[in-house]
DRENDO-1510 file (C-alpha; in Angstrom, 1 decimal, always signed):
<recs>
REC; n; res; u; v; w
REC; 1; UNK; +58.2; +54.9; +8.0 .
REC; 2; UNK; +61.4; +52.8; +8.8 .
REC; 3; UNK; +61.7; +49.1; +8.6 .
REC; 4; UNK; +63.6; +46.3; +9.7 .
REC; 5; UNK; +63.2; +43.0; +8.3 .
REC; 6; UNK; +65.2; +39.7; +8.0 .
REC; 7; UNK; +64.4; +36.3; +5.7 .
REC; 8; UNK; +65.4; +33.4; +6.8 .
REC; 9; UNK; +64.0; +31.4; +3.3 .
REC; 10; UNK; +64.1; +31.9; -0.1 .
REC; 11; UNK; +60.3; +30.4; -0.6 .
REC; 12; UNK; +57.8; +33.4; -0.2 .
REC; 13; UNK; +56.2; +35.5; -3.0 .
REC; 14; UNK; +57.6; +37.9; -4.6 .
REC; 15; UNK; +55.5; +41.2; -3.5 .
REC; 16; UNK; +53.8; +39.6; +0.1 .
REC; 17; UNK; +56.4; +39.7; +2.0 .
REC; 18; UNK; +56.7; +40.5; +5.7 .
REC; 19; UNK; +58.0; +44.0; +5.7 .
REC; 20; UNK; +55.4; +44.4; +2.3 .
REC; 21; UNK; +52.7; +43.5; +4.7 .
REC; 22; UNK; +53.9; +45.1; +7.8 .
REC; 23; UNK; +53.9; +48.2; +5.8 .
REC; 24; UNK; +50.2; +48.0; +4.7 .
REC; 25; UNK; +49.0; +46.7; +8.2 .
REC; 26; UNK; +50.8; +49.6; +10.1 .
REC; 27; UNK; +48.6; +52.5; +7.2 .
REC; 28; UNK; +45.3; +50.1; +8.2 .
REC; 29; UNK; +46.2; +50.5; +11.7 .
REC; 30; UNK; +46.6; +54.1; +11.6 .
REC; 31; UNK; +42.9; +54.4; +9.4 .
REC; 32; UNK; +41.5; +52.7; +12.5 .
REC; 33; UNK; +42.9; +53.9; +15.8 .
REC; 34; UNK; +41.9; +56.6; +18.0 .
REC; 35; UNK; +44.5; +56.6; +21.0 .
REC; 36; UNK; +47.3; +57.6; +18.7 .
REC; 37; UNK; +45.9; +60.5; +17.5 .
REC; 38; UNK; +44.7; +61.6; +20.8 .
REC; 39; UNK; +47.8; +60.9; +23.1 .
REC; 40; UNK; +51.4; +61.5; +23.3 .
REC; 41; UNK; +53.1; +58.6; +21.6 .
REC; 42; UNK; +57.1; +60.8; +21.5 .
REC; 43; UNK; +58.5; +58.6; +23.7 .
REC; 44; UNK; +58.4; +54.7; +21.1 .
REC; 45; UNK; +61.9; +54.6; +20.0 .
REC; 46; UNK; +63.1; +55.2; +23.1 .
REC; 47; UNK; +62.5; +51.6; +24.8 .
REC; 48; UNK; +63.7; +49.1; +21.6 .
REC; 49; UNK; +64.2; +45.8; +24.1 .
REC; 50; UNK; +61.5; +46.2; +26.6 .
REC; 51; UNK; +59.3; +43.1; +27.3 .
REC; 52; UNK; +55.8; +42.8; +28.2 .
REC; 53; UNK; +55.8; +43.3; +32.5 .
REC; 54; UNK; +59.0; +45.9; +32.0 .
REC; 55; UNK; +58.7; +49.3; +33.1 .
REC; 56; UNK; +60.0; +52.5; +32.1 .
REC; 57; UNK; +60.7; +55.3; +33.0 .
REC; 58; UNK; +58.8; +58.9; +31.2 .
REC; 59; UNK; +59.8; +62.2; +31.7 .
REC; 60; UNK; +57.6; +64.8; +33.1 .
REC; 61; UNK; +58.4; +68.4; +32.2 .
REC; 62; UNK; +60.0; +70.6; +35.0 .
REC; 63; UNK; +57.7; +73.7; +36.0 .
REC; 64; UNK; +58.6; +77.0; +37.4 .
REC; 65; UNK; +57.6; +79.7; +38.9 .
REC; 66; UNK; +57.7; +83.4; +37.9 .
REC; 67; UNK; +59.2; +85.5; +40.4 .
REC; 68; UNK; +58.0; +89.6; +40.4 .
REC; 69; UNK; +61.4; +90.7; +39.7 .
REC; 70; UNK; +62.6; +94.1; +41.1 .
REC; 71; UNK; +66.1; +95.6; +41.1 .
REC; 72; UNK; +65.8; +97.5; +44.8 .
REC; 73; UNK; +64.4; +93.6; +46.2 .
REC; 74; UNK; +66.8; +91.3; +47.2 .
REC; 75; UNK; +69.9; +93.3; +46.9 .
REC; 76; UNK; +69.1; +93.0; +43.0 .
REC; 77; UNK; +69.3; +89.2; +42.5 .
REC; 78; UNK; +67.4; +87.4; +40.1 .
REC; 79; UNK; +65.9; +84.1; +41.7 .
REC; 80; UNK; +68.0; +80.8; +40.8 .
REC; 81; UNK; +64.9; +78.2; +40.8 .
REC; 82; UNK; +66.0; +74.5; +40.9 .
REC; 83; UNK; +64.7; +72.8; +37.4 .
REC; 84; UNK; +63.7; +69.1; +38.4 .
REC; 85; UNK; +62.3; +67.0; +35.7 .
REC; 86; UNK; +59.8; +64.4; +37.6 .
REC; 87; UNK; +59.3; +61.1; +36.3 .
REC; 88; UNK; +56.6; +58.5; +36.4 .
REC; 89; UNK; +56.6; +54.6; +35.9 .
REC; 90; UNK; +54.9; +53.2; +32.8 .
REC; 91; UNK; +54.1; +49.4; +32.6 .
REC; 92; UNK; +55.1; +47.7; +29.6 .
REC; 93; UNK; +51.5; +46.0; +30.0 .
REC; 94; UNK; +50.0; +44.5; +26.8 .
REC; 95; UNK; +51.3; +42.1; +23.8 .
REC; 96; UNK; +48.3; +42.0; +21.5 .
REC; 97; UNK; +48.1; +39.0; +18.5 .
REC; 98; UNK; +46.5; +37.9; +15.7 .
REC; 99; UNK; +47.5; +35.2; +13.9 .
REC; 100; UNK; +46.1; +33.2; +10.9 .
REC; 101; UNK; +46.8; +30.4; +8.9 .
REC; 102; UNK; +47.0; +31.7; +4.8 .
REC; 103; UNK; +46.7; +29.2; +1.8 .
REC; 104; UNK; +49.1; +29.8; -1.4 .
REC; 105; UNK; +46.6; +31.1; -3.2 .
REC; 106; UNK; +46.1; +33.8; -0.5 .
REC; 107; UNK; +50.3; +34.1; -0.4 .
REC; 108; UNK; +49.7; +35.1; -4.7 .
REC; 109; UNK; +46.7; +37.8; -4.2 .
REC; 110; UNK; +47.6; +40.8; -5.1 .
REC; 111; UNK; +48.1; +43.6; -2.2 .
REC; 112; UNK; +44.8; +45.5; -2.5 .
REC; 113; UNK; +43.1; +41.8; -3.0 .
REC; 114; UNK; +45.3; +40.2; +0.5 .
REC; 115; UNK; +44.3; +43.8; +2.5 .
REC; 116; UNK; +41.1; +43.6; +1.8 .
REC; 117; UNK; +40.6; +40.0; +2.5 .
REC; 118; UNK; +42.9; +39.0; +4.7 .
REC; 119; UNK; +44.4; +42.2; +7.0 .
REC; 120; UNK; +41.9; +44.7; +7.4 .
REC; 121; UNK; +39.9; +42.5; +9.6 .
REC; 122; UNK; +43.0; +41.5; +11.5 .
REC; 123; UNK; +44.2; +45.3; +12.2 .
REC; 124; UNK; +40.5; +46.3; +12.8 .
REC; 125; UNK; +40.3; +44.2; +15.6 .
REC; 126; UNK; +44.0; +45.2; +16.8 .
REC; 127; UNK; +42.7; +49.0; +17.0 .
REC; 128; UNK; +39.9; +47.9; +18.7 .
REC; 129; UNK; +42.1; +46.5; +21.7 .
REC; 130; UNK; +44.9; +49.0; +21.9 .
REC; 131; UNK; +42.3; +51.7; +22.0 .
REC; 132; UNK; +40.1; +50.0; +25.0 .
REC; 133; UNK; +43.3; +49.1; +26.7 .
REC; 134; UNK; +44.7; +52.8; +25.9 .
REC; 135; UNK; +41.4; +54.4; +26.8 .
REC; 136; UNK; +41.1; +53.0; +29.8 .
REC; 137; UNK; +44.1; +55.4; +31.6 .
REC; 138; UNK; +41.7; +58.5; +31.1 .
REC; 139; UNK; +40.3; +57.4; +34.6 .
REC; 140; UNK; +44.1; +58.5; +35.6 .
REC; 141; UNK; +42.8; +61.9; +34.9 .
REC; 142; UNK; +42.8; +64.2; +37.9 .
REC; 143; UNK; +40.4; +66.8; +36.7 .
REC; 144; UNK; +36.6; +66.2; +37.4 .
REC; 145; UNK; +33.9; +67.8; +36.0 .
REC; 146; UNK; +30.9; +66.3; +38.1 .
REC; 147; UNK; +27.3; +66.8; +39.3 .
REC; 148; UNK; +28.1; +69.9; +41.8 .
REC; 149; UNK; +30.0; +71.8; +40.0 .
REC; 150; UNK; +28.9; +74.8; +38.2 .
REC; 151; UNK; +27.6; +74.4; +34.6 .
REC; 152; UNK; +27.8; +70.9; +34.7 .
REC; 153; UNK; +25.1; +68.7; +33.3 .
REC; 154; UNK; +22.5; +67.9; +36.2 .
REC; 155; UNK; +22.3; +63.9; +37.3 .
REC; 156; UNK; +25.3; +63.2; +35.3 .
REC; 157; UNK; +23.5; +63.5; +31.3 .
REC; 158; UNK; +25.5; +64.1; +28.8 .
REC; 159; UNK; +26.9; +67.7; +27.9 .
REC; 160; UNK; +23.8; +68.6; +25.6 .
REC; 161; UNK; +23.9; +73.0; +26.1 .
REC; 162; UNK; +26.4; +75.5; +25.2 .
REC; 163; UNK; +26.8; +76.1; +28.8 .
REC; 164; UNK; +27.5; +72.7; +29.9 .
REC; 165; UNK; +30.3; +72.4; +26.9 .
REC; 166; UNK; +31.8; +75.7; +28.2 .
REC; 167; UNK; +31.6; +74.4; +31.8 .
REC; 168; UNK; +34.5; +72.2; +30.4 .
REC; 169; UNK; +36.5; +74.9; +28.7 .
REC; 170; UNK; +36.0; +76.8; +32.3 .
REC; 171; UNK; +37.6; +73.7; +34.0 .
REC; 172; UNK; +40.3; +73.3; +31.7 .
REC; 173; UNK; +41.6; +76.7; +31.9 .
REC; 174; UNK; +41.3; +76.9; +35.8 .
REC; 175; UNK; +43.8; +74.0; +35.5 .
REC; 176; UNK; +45.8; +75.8; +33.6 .
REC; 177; UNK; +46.1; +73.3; +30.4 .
REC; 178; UNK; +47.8; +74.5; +27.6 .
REC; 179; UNK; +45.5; +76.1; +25.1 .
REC; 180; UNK; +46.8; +74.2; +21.9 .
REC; 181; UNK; +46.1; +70.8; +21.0 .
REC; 182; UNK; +43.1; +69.9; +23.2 .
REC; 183; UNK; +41.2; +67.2; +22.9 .
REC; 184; UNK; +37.7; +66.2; +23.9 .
REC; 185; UNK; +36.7; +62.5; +23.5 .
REC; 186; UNK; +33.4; +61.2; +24.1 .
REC; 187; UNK; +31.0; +58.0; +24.1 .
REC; 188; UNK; +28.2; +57.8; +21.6 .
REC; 189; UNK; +25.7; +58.6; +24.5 .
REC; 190; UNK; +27.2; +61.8; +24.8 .
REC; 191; UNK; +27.9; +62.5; +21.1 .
REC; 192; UNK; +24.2; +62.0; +20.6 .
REC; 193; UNK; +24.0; +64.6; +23.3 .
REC; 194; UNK; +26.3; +67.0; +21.4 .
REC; 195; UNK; +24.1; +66.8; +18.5 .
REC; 196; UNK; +21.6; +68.4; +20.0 .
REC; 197; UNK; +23.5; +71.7; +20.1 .
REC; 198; UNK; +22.9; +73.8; +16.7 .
REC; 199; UNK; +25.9; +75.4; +17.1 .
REC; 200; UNK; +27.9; +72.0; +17.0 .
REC; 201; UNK; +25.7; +70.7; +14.3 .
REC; 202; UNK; +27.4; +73.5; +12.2 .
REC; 203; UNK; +30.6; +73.3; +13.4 .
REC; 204; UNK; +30.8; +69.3; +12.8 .
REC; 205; UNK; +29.5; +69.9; +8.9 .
REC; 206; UNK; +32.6; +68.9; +6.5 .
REC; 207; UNK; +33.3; +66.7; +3.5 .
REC; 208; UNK; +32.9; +63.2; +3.5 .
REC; 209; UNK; +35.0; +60.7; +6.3 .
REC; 210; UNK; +37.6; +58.4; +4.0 .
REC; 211; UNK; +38.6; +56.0; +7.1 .
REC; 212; UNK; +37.1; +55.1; +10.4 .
REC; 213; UNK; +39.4; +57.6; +12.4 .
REC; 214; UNK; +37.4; +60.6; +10.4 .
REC; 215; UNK; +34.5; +59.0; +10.9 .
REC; 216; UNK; +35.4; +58.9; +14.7 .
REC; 217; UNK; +36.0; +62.6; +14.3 .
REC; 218; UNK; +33.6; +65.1; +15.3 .
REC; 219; UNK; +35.1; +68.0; +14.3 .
REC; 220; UNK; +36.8; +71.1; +16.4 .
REC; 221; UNK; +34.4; +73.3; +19.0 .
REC; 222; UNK; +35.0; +75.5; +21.6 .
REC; 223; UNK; +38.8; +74.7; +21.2 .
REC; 224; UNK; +38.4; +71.1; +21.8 .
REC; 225; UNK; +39.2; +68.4; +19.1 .
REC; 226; UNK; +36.4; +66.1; +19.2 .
REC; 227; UNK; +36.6; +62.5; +18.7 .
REC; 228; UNK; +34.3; +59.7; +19.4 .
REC; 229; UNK; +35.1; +56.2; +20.5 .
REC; 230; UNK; +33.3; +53.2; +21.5 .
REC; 231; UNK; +35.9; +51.7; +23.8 .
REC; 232; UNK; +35.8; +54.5; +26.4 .
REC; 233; UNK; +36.1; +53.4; +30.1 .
REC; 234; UNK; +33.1; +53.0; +32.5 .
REC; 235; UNK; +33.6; +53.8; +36.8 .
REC; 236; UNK; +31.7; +52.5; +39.4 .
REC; 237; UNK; +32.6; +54.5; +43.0 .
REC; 238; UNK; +33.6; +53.0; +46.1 .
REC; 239; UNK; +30.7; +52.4; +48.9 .
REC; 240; UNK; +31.1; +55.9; +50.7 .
REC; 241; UNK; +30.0; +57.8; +47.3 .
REC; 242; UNK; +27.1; +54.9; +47.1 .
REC; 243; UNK; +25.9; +55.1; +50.4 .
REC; 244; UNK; +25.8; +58.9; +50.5 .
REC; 245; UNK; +24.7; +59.7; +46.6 .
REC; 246; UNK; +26.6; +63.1; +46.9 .
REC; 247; UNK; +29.5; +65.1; +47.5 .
REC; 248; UNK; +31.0; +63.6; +51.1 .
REC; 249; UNK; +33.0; +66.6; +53.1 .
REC; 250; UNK; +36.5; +65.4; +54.6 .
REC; 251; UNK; +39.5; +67.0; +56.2 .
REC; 252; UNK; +43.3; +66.7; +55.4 .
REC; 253; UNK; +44.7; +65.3; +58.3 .
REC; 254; UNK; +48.4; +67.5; +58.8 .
REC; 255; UNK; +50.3; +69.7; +57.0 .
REC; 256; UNK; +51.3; +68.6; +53.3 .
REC; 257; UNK; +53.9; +69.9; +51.0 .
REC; 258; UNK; +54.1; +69.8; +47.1 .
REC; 259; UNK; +54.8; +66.9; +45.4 .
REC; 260; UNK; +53.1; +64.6; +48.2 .
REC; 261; UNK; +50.8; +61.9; +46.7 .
REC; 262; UNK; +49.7; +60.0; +50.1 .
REC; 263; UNK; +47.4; +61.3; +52.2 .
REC; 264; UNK; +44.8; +60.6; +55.2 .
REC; 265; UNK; +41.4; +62.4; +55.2 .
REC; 266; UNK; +38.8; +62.3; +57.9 .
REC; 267; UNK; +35.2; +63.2; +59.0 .
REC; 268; UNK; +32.6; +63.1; +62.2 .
REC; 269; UNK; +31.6; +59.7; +60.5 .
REC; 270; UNK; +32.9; +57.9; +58.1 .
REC; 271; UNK; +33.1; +54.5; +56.8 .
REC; 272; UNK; +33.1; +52.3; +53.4 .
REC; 273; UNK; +35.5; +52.1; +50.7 .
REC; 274; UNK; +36.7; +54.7; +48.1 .
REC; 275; UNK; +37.8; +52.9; +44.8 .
REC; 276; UNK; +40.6; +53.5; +42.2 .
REC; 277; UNK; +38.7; +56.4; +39.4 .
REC; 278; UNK; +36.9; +58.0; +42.9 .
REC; 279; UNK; +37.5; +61.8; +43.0 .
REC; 280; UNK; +38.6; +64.6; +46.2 .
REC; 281; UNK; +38.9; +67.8; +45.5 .
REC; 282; UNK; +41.4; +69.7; +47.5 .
REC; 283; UNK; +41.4; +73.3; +49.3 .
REC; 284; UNK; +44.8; +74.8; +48.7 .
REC; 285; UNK; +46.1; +77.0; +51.2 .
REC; 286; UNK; +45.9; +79.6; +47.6 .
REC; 287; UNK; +42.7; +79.5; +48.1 .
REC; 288; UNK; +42.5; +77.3; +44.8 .
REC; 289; UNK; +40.3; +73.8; +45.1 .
REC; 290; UNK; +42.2; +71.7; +42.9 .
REC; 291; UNK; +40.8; +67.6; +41.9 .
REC; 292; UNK; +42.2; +64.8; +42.3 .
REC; 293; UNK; +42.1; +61.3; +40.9 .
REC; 294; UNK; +42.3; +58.2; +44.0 .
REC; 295; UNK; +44.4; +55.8; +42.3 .
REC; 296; UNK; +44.2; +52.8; +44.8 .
REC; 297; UNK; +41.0; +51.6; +46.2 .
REC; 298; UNK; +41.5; +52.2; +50.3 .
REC; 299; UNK; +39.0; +51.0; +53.1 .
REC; 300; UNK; +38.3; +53.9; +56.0 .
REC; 301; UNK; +38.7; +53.2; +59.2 .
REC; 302; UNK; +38.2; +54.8; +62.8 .
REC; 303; UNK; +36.5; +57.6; +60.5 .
REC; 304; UNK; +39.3; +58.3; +58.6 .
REC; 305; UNK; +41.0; +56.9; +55.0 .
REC; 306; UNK; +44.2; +57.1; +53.8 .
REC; 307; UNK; +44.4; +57.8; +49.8 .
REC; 308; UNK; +47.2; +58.1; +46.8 .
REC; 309; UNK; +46.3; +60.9; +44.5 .
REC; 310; UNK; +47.2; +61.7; +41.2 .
REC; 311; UNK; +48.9; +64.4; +40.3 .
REC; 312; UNK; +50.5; +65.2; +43.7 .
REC; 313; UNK; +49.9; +68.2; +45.3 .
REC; 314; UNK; +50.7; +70.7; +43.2 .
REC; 315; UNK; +50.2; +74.3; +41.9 .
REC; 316; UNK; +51.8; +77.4; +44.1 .
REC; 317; UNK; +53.8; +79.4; +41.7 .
REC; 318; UNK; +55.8; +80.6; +45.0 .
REC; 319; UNK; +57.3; +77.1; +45.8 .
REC; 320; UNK; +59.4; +77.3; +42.6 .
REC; 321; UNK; +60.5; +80.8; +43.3 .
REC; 322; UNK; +61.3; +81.0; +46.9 .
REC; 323; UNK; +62.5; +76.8; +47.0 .
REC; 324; UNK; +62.3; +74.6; +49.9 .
REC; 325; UNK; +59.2; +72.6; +50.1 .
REC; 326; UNK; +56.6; +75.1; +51.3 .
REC; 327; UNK; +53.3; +73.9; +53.0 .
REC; 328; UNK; +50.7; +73.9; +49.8 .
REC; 329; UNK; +47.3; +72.1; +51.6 .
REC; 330; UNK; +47.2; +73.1; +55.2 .
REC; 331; UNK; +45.9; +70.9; +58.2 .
REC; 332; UNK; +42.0; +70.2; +58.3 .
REC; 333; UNK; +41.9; +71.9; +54.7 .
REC; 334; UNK; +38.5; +70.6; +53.5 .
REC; 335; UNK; +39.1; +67.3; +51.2 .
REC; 336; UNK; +35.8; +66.5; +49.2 .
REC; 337; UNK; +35.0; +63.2; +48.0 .
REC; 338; UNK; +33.1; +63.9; +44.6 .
REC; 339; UNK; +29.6; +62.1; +44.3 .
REC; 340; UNK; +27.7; +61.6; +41.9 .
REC; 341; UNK; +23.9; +61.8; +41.4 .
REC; 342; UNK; +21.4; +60.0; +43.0 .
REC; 343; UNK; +21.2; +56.7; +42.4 .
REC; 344; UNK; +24.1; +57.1; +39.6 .
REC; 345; UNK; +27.1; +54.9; +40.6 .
REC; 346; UNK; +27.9; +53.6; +37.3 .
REC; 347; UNK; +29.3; +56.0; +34.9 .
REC; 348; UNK; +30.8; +56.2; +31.1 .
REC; 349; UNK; +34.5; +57.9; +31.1 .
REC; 350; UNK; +35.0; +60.8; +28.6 .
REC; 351; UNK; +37.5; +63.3; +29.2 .
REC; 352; UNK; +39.1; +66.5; +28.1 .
REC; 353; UNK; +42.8; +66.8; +28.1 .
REC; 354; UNK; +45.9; +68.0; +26.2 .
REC; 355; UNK; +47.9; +64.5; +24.5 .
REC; 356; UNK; +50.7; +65.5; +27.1 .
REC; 357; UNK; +48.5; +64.0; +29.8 .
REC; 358; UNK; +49.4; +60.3; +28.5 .
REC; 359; UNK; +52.3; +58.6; +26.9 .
REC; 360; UNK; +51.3; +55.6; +24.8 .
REC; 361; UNK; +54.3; +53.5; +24.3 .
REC; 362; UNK; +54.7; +50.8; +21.0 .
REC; 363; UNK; +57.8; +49.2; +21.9 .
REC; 364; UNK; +59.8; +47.7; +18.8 .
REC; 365; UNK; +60.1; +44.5; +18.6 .
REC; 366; UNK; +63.6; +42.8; +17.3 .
REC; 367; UNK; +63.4; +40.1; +14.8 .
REC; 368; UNK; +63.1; +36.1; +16.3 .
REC; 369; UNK; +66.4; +34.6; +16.3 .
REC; 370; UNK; +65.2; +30.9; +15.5 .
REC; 371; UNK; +65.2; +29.5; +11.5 .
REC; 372; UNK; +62.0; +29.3; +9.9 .
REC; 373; UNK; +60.8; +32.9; +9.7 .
REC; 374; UNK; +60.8; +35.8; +8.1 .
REC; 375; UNK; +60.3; +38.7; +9.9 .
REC; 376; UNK; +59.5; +42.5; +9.7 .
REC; 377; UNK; +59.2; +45.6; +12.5 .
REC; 378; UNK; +57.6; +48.7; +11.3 .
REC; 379; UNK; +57.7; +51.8; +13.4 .
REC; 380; UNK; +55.5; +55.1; +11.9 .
REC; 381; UNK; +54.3; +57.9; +13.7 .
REC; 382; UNK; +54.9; +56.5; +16.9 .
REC; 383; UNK; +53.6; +53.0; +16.1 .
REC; 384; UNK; +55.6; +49.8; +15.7 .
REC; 385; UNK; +54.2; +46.6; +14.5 .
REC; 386; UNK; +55.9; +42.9; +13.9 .
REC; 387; UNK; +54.8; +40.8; +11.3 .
REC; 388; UNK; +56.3; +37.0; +11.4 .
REC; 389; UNK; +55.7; +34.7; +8.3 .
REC; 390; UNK; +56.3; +31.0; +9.1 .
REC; 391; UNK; +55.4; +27.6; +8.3 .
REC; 392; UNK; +53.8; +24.7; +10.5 .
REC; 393; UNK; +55.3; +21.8; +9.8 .
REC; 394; UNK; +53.5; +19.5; +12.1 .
REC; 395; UNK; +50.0; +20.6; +10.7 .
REC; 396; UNK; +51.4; +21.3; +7.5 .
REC; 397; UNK; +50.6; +25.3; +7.1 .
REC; 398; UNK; +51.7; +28.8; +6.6 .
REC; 399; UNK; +51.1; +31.4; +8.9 .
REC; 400; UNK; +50.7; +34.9; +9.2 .
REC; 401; UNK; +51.1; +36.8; +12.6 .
REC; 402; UNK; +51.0; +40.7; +13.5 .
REC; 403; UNK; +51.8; +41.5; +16.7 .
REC; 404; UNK; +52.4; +44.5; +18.8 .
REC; 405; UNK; +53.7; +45.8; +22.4 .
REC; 406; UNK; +52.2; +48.7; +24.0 .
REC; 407; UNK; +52.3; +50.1; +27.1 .
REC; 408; UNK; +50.0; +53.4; +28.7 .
REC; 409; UNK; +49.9; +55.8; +30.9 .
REC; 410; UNK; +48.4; +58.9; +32.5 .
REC; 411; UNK; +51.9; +60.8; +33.3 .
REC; 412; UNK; +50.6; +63.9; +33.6 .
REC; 413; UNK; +46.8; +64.2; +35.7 .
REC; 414; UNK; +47.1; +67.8; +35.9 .
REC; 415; UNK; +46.3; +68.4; +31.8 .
REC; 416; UNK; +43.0; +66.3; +31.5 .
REC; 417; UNK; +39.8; +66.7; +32.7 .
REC; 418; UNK; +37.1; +63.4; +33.1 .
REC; 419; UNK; +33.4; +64.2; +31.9 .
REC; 420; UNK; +31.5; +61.3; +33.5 .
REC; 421; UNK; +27.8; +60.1; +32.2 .
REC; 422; UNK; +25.3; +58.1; +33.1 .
REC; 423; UNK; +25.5; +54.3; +31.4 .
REC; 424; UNK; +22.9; +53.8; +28.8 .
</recs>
């Protein structure tokens, strides 16, 4: 944990000081929040300065293909592949606060007394709104694991079989997500759901939970480590997935090469809206279907719609190898918009992913420049947090603010996988 801390007066007491209580508040934090331990947070240190409304730039690692090398083909040479590192905005989007007022008698507690009393409600309710804010960029996902596909949970219930728990594994592999580190988050519906498989039961049996984020923690099954959360995000789909209640069949309209995000899709008939979360899944001229997430809500006109995905087009091992920018989704390649079930429009966000599909940014913050507080940043595990000690002198008080700058994003839609559910 490293921390950097000015004091600007010589009146505070002796063990509660900022960087004393920044400290403590950052451990608290870290006993409470899930989005931290389930996302990609490497990339902190990196944007010391940024403000809220910035935006920086992440890396995205380069991918390659693998050529079938043979000495007699091409004259013997190996296959010089270009290795281009994309990158993706991310939005310097949230400042969260909590500030009290503390008396001198609360200034003289002792640590354990002052945490108990005083700053475990305050980061409790911090972790609560990073991890909403945080959880919501699963819908940035581009997997989809919905109603019509196979082994998935009929009318969008929660995963309650073996079968619809492997159903996930399946999709994860046939995207290709790295084996190591996955993670499976759920709501409570569907953790109720999970209960209801023996084999999970056993699996989730372990000693007792010593802070919230263990208590969140469901254990590890099927290769997925399985947290819970109350804060996941909920979807409602545009009117086209309403009006129909199932999968709606489209065509790409042209030719489209890798990398390409915009696109138009058509039918015989259609009209209504598709919004930001909806899902299309893609036939690649591989013969792969690949999903994708819509990330901007679009209106269709003249039977047609024009969408941005997330990820791009992606996936032909041969593009890498061979260079140029091959066609990957041929023209009138069948484009499905994904329903959901019946009457279902409203659905609960979990998801399966590997923490590489987000970065989850805590900027630090520098010290205020103006007399009259003392200051201290804390940065730990890929969390910073700012505590300012002051005094009111208009209403005659001390006061005691933790704050924080965070930033989210999905930079990476191919590694995740969303498991919608029915609300309620």
């Amino acid at each position: 944990m490293s921390v950097t801390s000015t004091n600007f007066s010589g009146n505070q007491n002796t063990f509660l000081t900022p960087d004393v209580i920044a400290r403590e508040a950052l451990l608290i934090l870290e006993d409470n929040i899930v989005a931290p331990q389930v996302m990609n947070t490497s990339a902190t240190a990196d944007f010391a300065g940024a403000r809220v409304g910035d935006t920086v730039r992440i890396r995205r690692p380069a991918f390659f293909g693998v050529d079938d090398y043979s000495r007699g083909s091409n004259d013997g040479d190996i296959r010089i592949q270009n290795a281009v590192e994309n990158s993706i905005d991310l939005k310097i989007e949230k400042q969260f606060d909590v500030s009290f007022e503390v008396s001198s008698k609360e200034l003289s507690m002792s640590v354990d007394e002052f945490n108990e009393r005083m700053l475990r409600p305050a980061m409790s309710a911090i972790a609560q709104k990073i991890d909403t804010y945080a959880l919501t960029k699963i819908k940035g996902l581009g997997g989809f694991l919905g109603p019509s596909d196979s082994g998935a949970p009929a009318g969008l219930t929660a995963p309650n079989t073996l079968g619809e728990v492997a159903a996930i594994v399946e999709k994860m592999n046939i995207q290709r997500i790295p084996m190591t580190g996955r993670k499976f988050i759920v709501s409570p519906v569907m953790q109720s759901a999970l209960y209801g498989i023996t084999e999970f039961v056993r699996a989730d049996i372990r000693g007792a939970a010593t802070s919230p984020v263990e208590e969140a923690s469901l254990g590890r099954f099927m290769g997925l480590d399985t947290m819970m959360s109350q804060n996941l995000p909920t979807h409602t789909v545009g009117t086209i997935l309403s009006t129909a209640n199932a999968d709606v069949a489209c065509a790409v309209q042209g030719d489209k090469t890798e990398g390409t995000s915009s696109l138009t899709i058509d039918a015989g008939s259609l009209s209504g809206t598709v919004a930001a979360g909806d899902t299309v899944s893609i036939a690649y001229a591989d013969g792969v279907t690949r999903d994708h997430v819509i990330t901007a809500a679009a209106t269709a006109a003249a039977n047609a719609v024009a969408i941005t995905i997330n990820p791009g087009l992606y996936g032909i091992d041969a593009a890498a190898v061979n260079g140029g920018t091959p066609v990957v989704v041929s023209d009138n390649a069948v484009a499905t918009i994904r329903g959901v079930s019946g009457s279902v429009d409203d659905t609960t966000v979990g998801a399966a992913f590997h923490p590489d599909a987000f970065q989850l940014v805590f900027v630090p913050q520098p010290n205020p420049m103006g007399p009259g507080t003392n200051s201290a940043t804390v940065n730990y595990k890929g969390m910073s947090l700012r505590v300012l000690q002051s005094y009111d002198h208009l209403k005659k008080r001390d006061l005691i603010s933790v704050d924080c700058l965070v930033g989210a994003a999905a930079v990476d839609g191919r590694l995740g996988v969303r498991v919608p559910s029915a609300n309620g």
